[in-house]
Every structure is written in C-alpha cells, then in structure tokens.
C-alpha positions as CSV (number, residue, x, y, z in Angstrom):
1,X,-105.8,-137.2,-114.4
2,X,-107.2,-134.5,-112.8
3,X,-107.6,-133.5,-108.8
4,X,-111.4,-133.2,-107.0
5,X,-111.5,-132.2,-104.0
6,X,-113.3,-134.5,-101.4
7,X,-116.2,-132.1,-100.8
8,X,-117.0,-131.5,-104.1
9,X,-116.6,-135.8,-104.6
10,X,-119.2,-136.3,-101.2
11,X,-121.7,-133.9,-103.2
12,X,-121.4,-135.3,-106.8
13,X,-121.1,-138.7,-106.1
14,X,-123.8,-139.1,-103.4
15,X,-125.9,-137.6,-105.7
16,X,-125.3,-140.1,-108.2
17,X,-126.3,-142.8,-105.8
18,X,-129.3,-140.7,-104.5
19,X,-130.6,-140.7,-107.9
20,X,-129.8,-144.7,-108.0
21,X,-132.6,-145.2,-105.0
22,X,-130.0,-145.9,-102.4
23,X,-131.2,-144.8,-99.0
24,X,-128.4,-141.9,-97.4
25,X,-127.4,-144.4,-94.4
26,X,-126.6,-146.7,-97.4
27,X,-125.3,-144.3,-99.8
28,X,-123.0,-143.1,-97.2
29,X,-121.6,-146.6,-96.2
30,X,-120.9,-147.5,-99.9
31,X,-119.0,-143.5,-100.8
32,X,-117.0,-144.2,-97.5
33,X,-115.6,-147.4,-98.8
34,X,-115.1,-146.4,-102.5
35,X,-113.9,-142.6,-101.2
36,X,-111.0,-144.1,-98.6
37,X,-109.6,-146.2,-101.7
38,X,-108.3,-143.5,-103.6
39,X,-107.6,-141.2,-100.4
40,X,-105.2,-144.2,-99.6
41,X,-103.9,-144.5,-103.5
42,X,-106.1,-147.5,-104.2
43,X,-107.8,-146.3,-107.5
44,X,-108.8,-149.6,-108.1
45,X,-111.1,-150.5,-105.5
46,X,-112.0,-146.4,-105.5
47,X,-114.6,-144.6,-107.1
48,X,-114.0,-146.1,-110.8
49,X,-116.6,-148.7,-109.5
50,X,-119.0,-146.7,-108.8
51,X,-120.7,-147.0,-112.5
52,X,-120.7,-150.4,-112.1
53,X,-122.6,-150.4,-108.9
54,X,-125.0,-148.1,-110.1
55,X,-125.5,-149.9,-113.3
56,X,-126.3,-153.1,-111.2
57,X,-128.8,-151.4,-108.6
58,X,-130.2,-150.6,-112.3
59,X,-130.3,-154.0,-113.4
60,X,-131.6,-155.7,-110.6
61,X,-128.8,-157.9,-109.2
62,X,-128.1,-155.2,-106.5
63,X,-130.8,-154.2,-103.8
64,X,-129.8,-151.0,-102.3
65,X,-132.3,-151.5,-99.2
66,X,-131.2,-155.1,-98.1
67,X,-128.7,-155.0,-95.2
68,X,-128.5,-159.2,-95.1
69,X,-130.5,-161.7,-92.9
70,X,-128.4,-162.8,-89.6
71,X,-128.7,-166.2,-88.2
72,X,-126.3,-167.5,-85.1
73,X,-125.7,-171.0,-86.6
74,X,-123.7,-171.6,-83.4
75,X,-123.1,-169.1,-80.4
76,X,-120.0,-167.8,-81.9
77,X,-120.9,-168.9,-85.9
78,X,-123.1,-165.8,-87.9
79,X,-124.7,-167.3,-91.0
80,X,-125.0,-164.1,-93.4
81,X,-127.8,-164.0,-96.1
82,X,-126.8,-160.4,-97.8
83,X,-130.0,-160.6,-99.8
84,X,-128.3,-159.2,-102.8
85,X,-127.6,-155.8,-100.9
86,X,-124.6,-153.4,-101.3
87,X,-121.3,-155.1,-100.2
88,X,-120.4,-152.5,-97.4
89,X,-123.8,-152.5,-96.0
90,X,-124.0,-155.9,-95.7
91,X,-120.4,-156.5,-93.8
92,X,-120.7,-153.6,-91.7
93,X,-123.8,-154.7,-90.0
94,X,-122.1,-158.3,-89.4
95,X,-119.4,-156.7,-88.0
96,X,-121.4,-154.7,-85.6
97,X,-122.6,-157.8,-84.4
98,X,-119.3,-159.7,-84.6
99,X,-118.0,-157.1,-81.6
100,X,-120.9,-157.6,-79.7
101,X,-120.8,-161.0,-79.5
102,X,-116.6,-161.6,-79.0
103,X,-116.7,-159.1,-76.3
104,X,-119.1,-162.0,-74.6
105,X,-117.1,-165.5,-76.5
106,X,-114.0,-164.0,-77.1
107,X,-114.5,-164.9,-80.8
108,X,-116.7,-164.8,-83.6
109,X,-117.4,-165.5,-87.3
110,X,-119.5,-164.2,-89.7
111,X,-119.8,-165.9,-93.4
112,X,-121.6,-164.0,-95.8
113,X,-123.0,-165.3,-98.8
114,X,-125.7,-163.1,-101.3
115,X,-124.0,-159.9,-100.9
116,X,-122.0,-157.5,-103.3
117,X,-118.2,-156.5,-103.6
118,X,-117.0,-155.4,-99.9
119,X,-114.1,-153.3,-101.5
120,X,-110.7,-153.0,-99.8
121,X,-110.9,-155.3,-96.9
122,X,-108.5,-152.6,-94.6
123,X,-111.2,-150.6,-94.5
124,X,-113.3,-152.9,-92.2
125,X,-110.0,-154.2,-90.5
126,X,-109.0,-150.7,-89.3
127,X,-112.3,-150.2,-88.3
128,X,-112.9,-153.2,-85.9
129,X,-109.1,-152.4,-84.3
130,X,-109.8,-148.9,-83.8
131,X,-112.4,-150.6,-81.2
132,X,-109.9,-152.7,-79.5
133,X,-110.7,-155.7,-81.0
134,X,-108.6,-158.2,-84.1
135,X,-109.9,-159.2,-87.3
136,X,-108.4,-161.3,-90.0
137,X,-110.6,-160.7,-92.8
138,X,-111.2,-162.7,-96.1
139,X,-113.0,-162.4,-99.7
140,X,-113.3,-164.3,-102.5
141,X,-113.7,-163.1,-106.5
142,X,-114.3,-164.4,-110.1
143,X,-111.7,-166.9,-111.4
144,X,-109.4,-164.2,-112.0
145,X,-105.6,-165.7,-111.4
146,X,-104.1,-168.8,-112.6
147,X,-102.4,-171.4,-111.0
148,X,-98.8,-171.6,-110.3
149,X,-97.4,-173.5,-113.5
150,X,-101.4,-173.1,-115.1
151,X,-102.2,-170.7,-118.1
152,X,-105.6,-170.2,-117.4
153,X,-107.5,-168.4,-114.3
154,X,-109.2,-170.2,-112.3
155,X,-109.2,-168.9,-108.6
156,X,-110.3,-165.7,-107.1
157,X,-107.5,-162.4,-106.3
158,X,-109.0,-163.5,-102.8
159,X,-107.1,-161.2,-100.4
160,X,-107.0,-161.2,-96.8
161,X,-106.7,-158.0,-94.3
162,X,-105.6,-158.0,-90.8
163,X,-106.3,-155.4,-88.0
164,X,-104.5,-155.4,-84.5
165,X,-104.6,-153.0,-81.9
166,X,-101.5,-151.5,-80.9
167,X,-102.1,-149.3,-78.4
168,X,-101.5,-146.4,-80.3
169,X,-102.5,-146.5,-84.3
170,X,-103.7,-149.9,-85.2
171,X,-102.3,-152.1,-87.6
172,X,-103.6,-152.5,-90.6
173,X,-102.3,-155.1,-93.7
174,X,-104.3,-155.8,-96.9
175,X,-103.2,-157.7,-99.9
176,X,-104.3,-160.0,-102.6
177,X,-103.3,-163.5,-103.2
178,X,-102.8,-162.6,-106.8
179,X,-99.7,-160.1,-108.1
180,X,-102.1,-157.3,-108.3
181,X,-106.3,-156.6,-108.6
182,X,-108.3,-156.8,-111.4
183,X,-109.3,-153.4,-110.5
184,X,-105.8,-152.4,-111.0
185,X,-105.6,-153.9,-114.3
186,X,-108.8,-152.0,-114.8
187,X,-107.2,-148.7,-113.6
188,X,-104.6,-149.0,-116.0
189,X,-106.5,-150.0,-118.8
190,X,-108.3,-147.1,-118.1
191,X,-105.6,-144.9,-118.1
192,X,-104.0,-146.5,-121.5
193,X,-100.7,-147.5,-119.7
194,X,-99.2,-150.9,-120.2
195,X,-98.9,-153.3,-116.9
196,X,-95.6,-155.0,-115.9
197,X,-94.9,-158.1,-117.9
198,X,-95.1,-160.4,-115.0
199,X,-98.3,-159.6,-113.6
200,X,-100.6,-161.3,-116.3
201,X,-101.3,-163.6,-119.4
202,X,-103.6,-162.7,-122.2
203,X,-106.6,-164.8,-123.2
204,X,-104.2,-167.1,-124.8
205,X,-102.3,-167.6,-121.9
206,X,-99.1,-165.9,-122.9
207,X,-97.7,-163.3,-121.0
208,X,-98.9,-159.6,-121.8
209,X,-98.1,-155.9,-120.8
210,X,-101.8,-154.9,-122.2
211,X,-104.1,-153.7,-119.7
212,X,-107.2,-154.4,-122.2
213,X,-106.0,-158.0,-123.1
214,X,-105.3,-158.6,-119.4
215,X,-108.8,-158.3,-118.5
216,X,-109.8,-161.1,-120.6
217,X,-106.8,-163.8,-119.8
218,X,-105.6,-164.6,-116.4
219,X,-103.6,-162.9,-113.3
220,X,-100.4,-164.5,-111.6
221,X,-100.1,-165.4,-108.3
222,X,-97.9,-163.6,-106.1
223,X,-94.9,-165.1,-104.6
224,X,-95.4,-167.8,-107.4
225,X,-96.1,-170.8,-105.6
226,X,-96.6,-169.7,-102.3
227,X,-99.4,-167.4,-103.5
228,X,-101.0,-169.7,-105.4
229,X,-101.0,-172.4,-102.1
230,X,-102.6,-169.1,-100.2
231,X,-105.4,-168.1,-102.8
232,X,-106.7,-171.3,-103.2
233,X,-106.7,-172.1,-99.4
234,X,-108.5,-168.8,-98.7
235,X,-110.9,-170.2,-101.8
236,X,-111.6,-173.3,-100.3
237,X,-111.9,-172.2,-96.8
238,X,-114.8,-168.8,-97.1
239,X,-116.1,-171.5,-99.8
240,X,-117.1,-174.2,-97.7
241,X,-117.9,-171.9,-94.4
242,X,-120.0,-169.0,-96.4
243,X,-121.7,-171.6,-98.5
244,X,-120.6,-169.8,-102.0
245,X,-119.8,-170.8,-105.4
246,X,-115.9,-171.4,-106.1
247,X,-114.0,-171.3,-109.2
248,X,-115.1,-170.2,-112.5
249,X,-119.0,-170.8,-111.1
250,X,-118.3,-167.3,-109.0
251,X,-120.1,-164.2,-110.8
252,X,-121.0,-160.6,-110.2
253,X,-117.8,-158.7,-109.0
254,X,-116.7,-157.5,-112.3
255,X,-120.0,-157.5,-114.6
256,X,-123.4,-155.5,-113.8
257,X,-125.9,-158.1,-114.8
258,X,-125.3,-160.9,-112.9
259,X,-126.0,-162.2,-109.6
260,X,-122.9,-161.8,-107.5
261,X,-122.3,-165.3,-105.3
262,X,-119.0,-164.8,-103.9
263,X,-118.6,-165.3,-100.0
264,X,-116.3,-163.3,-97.6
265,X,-115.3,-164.4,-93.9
266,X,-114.6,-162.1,-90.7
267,X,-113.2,-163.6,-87.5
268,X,-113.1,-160.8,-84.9
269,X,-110.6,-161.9,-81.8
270,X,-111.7,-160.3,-78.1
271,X,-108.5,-160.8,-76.3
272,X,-105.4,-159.6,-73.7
273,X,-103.9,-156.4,-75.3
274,X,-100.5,-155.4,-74.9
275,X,-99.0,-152.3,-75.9
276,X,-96.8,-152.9,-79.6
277,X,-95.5,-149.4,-80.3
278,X,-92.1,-150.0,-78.8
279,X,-91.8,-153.2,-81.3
280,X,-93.3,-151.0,-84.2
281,X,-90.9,-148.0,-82.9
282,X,-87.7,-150.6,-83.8
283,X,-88.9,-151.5,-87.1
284,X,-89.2,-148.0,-88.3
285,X,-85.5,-147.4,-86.7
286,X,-84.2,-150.0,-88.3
287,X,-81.1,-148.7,-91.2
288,X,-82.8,-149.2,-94.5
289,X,-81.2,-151.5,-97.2
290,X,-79.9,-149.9,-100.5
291,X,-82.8,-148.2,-102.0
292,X,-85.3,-147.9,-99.7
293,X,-85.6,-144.4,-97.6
294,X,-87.4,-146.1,-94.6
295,X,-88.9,-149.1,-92.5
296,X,-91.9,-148.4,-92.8
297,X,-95.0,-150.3,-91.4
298,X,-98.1,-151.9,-93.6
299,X,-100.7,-149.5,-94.2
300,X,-98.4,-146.4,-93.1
301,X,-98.0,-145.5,-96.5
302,X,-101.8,-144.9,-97.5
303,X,-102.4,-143.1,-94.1
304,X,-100.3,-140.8,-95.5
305,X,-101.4,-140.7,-98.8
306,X,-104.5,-139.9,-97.3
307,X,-103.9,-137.2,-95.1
308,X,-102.7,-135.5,-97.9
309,X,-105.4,-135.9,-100.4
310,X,-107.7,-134.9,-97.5
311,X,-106.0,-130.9,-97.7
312,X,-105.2,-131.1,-101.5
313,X,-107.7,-133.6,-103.4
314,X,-107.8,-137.0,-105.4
315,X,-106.6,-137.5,-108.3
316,X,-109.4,-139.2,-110.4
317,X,-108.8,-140.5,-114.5
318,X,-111.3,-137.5,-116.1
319,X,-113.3,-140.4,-117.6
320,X,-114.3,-141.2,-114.2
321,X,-115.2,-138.1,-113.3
322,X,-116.8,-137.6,-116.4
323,X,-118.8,-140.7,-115.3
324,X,-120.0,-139.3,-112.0
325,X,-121.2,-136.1,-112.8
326,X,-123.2,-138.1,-115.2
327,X,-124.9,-140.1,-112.8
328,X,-125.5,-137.1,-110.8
329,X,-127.4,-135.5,-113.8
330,X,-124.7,-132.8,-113.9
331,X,-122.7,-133.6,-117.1
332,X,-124.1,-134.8,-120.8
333,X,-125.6,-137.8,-121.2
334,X,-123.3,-140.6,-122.9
C-alpha cells in the first residue's frame, strides 16, 4: 500500500477520465463517488474501479455524455432511462428531481434502469439528508451471493442505504445483503490476502478463504437466513419497479464489455422533522460490552476515517495507482 494524497488523486485521476472523453461536470460526479469510498475505508467501491470504468467508456457499454431520460409515470413515480451513462451521473440528476417533487407530494420514487454502477449508496443517502429530506436507497448486482442452504449464486449483494436528518449530522447506514462486496473480495484479491472462511464458496461450491477463487463461486448471505429473505426481496422489488433483469440475466457491474441492466430505486420522504441528537447522544453513552471501546453510531466510523485521510492521504494498493497514472498518460504503458 502506499498513501496519495487527495490533491495529487483529483489531478491524476481526473486526468485519466479526461483522456477517457468524459465531460468535467461528469468526470467530477464519478471521482467524488469513487474518491469518498476510500476516504471512508471503502476500497472496494473506491478508485480500484476506476480501470474498469474507463475500459467500458472504451468499449462502448458506457456513454460518458448521457445523464438518463426522465419520465413521471405517475405524479410521484420517475421512470429512469440512464441511456447507458455513468452510474453517479445518472442517480444524481434523479435525485435532484426526487427533492423537488417530495417537497410538493411529500414522496417520490425514481427507478432507474440503463445506467452503470452507482457505487456506495451512502454517498447519495448523506447527500439527500444533508437537505432535510429521507431516502431509503436500493441497488441491485450480478448473481453474486447464494442462497441460504444453496451452493451456487444466484442473487445480487443488493444493499440498501438510509439517510435521516437529525438535526445535527444526518444519519447515514449502508450495507449489503450479502456478508461482504464483490469489490471487497476484489480488494483482497488484489492485495493477495486470504478472506474469512465464512464469507464465500469457490466455483465448486465449497467454502474458500481465496480471494481469486472467490470471485468465480458464490457470496454468503449475511445473517444467514435473514439476509438471504432481505436480498432477494430487495431483488424482486427494484426488479419489478425499475423494469431490470434479475438473477443470473443481470450483467455489466463487474465486466467492461457488456451492457450493464441492473436497476436501483430511491424513495425520498418530505416530512415533520424532529430533532434526534438527544436519542443519538444516549446511544454513544451507553457502557460498551466486553470488547468494544464505544457505542458508536452507523456511518460514524468512516466520517472519521475520512477526516483523517483528508490531512494525511489514502492509502491505495500500488497496483492501483500504478493503474491511474497510466490512464492519465503519466506512467508506462502495460
């Protein structure tokens, strides 16, 4: 590993994706996304993806210029066409008009279909709290976890993020339905270190503690059954709404030459707001069980992770890096 600092990142890797064709309102939307990941200790859906994205743009499954087609299927219902455009410029602009139009209905739903990877779904929940407003957000993926008591994957890591305003910070929870990302596998398989033996099976369908092996067989659900119940009812749920494909059918969130056709769903909530730091203040004083240093609240942890790889840097895997500068045109060609 070695630590960059976030200026030099901002300059090397928006290069990379100037020199992909991707307009700077873009480019700046998708380094945002990738760039908060590993400021919050979230390598996985952080900049080791931004090959990958490039690598599509390349290939022509990604459209850098395409911010989606909007159409208000019902007053409060946004039909999203993403028109194959980069994931984070496609769900920031239906947000944007998600907040307009639940400060007039109180709620509203946006269901994207056509777009790319949105990346680390707190990023857009934090976002829509920090302007007063809820959000439970969901995402589907490539049959990457297996069912409870199954040995071979067959639903998406589909996690879900929730924002709340609190009156003071907002809250902000993010997790998968699935033990861990396929990113994170991917991290560590980058990285050469073996995973925990209960987060995967191999392409065999026998547990595994190799990273590389990992990638081809299947992820657990967490909390056994009741993740599994969660994943799938996320999967049929932005399925049937978004109008996406479902299962093994889903592509294009883990290769670069294939059209990706996953969905995602955002349902921003307009509503009374009461002040929750005094709750949020008791947590945190609660006496911590054996082991644990703290209470601490979702999301707390990456805030601070953040703040201090803001003054200090990120710590990137040098192949990465390597990776970037390359795109930019700084490094040697591969």
């Amino acid at each position: 590993m070695i630590t960059v600092s976030v200026d030099n990142i901002r300059e090397v890797a928006g290069l990379a994706l100037h020199r992909a064709s991707v307009p700077e309102e873009h480019a700046s939307e998708q380094l945002d996304l990738l760039l908060e990941a590993d400021l919050r200790g979230v390598p996985s859906h952080g900049l080791l993806r931004l090959s990958r994205i490039i690598r599509r743009i390349e290939n022509g499954v990604t459209d850098p210029h395409a911010r989606g087609e909007h159409r208000w299927r019902k007053e409060a219902f946004l039909a999203v066409d993403g028109q194959r455009g980069l994931g984070p410029v496609v769900a920031n602009r239906a947000i944007t008009s998600l907040i307009e139009r639940a400060k007039v209905t109180g709620i509203a739903v946006a269901a994207i279909r056509n777009s790319n990877h949105i990346g680390m779904l707190g990023w857009y929940a934090e976002r829509v709290a920090e302007h007063g407003l809820s959000i439970i957000a969901l995402s589907t993926s490539e049959a990457l976890v297996h069912p409870w008591g199954g040995r071979k994957a067959m639903i998406g890591t589909n996690p879900i993020a929730i924002g709340v305003p609190t009156g003071g910070a907002p809250f902000m929870m993010d997790t998968a339905t699935s033990v861990v990302s396929m990113g994170e596998i991917h991290d560590h398989a980058n990285r050469r270190q073996p995973i925990p033996p209960h987060w995967a099976l191999d392409e065999n369908g026998n547990p595994t503690t190799d990273a590389a092996a990992a990638k081809k067989g299947a992820i657990a659900p967490f909390g056994q059954a009741k993740g599994y119940a969660l994943g799938l009812g996320f999967e049929l749920l932005v399925t049937s709404l978004a109008g996406a494909a479902i299962g093994r059918d889903v592509t294009g969130t883990l290769d670069d030459t294939t059209v990706c056709n996953k969905g995602d769903l955002f349902i921003v909530i307009d509503g009374p707001q009461r002040d929750l730091q005094a709750y949020l203040e008791a947590l945190r004083a609660l006496e911590p069980a054996d082991g644990f240093p703290a209470v601490v609240i979702p999301g707390e942890r990456g805030r601070a992770c953040r703040d201090q790889r803001l003054k200090e840097g990120v710590p990137l895997a040098e192949e990465v890096w390597q990776q970037i500068q390359v795109l930019a045109g700084l490094g040697a060609a591969e």
